[in-house]
N, C-alpha and C positions, 0 to 999 in steps of 0.2 A: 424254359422258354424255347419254343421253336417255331420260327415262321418261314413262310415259302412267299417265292415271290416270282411272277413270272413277268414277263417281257416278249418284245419283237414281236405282237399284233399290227394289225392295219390294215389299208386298206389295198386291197388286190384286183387285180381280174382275173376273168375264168382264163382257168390255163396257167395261171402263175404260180408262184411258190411262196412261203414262211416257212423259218425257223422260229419255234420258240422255244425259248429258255424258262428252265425252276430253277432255282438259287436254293438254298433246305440251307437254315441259318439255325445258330442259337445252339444250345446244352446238347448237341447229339452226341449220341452212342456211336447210334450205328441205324442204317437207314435202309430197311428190307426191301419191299415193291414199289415202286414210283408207279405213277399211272397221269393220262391224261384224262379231262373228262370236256362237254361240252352243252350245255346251254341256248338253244336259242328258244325266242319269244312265243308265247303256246305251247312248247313243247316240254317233254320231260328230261331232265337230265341225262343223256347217253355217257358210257361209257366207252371211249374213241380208243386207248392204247395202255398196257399195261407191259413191265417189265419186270423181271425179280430179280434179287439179288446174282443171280447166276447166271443173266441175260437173258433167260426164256421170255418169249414176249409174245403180247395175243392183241391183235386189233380186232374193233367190228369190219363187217364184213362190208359195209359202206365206205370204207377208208381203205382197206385191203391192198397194198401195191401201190398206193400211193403215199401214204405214211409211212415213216419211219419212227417209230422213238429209241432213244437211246440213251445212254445215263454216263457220267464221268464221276467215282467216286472219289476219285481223290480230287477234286473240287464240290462235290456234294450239290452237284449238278445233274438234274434231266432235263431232254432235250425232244421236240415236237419238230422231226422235218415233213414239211407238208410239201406235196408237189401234186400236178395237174387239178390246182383247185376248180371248185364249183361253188355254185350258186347256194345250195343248201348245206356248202360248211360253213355260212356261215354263222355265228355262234360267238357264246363267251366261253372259251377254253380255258378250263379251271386245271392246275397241277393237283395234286393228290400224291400222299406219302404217308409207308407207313412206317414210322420213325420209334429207336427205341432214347428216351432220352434218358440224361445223366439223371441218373440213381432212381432209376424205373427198371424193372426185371421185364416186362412187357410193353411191345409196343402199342403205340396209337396213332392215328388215322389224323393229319394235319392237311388244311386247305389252305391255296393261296385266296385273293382275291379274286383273277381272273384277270384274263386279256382277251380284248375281243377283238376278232376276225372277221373282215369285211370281204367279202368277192363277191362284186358289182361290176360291171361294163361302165 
């Protein structure tokens, strides 16, 4: 069993900032790529931030310089810092991980629920 759970959504204005938090709980191994992803209304699933086990990280180019993501393994932690938001982040920002769990040889691909992100005036 392995779930993620994110936190620290809400509501913002343009120009402000969030951290979010993924928490990666339950029978883990060992915990490869962490990723952000995001969600809003009409739209298709973007993928916003990804990191690997080794720190390499790739954002879209929509978030570019104003995103951070970062990962704490020995709390089994990633983390979404977001700065000079806008109007079109907003979204439900889902964690993403690819996890290998206790007594699996390969990993798999675990979601949280999601937190959403408001920046509104």
């Amino acid at each position: 069993q392995v779930q993620l759970v994110e936190s620290g959504g809400g509501l913002v204005q343009p120009g402000g900032s969030l951290r979010l938090s993924c928490v990666v709980s339950g029978s883990i191994f060992s915990i490869d790529a962490m990723s952000w992803y995001r969600q809003a209304p009409g739209k298709q699933r973007e993928l916003v931030a990804e990191i690997t086990v080794d720190g390499t990280t790739n954002y879209a180019d929509s978030v570019k310089g104003r995103f951070t993501i970062s990962r704490d393994d020995a709390e089994d932690k990633g983390y979404l810092q977001m700065n000079s938001l806008k109007a079109e982040d907003t979204a439900v920002y889902l964690c993403s991980a690819s996890v290998v769990d206790l007594g699996s040889y390969y990993p798999s691909d675990y979601w949280g629920q999601g937190t959403q992100v408001t920046v509104s005036s």
